[in-house]
C-alpha positions as CSV (number, residue, x, y, z in Angstrom):
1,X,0.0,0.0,0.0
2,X,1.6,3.4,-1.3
3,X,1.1,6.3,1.1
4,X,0.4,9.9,0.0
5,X,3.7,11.9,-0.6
6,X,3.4,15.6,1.1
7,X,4.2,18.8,-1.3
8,X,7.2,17.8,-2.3
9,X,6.7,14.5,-3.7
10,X,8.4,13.0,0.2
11,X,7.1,11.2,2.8
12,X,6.4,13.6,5.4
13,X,8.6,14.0,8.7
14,X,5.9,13.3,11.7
15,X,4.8,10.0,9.5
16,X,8.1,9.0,9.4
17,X,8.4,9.5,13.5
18,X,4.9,7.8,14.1
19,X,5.5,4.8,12.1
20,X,9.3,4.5,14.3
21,X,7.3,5.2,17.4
22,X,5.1,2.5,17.1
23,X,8.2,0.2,17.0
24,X,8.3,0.1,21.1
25,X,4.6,0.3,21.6
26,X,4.7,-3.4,19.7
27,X,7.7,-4.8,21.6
28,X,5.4,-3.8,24.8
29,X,1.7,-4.9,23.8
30,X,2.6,-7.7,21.5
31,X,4.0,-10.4,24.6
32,X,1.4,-9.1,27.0
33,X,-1.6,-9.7,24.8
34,X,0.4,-13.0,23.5
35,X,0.3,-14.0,27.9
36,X,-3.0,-13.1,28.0
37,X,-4.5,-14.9,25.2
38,X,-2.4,-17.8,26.4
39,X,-3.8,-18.0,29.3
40,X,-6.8,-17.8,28.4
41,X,-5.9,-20.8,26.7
42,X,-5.1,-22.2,30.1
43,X,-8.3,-22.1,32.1
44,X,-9.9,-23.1,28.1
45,X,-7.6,-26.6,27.5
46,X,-6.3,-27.0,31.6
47,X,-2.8,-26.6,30.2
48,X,-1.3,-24.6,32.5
49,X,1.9,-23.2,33.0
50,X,1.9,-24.2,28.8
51,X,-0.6,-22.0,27.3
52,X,0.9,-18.6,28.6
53,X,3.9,-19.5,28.0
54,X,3.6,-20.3,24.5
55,X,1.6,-17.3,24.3
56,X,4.0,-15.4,25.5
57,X,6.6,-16.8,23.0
58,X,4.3,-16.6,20.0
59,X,3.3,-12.1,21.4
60,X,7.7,-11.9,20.9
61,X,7.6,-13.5,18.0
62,X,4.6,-11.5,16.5
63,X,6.0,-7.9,17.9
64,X,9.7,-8.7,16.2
65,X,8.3,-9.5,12.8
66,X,6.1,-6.2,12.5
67,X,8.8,-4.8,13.9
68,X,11.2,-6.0,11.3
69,X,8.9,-4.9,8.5
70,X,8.2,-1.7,10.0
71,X,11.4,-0.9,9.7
72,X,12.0,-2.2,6.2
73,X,9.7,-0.2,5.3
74,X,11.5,2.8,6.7
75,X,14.3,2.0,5.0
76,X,12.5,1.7,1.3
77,X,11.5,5.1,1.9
78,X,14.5,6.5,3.0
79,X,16.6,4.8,0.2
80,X,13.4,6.3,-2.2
81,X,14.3,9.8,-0.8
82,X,18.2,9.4,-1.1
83,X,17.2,8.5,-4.8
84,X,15.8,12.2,-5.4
């Protein structure tokens, strides 16, 4: 998906920063709700210590991948700008 350019034809400065800033906010949500979910899985299947665990592994897994393409993405745009 292609995002509008601003007046000069660039990606604009404060959409750069929010799409960085939501780098941490996914390293912090994405094991918690992984836990939770997990242990929800818990009380569900009577798996416990397992579900939350596993959870908890898959909400790391899950924040480091967006976080990787995140910042790939940051990076197509920068190398896009260096291009100009």
């Amino acid at each position: 998906m292609s995002d509008p350019p601003d007046r000069n034809g660039e990606p604009s400065a404060l959409k750069t920063a929010g799409l960085l800033l939501a780098i941490p906010t996914l390293l912090i949500v994405s094991p918690i709700v992984g836990y939770f979910v997990g242990s929800l899985a818990d009380r569900w299947l009577k798996w416990a210590p397992w579900g939350g665990i596993v959870g908890l592994l898959l909400g790391f897994a899950a924040g480091g991948r967006e976080t990787y393409r995140i910042y790939r993405r940051y990076q197509e745009e920068e190398e896009r700008r260096t291009r100009r």
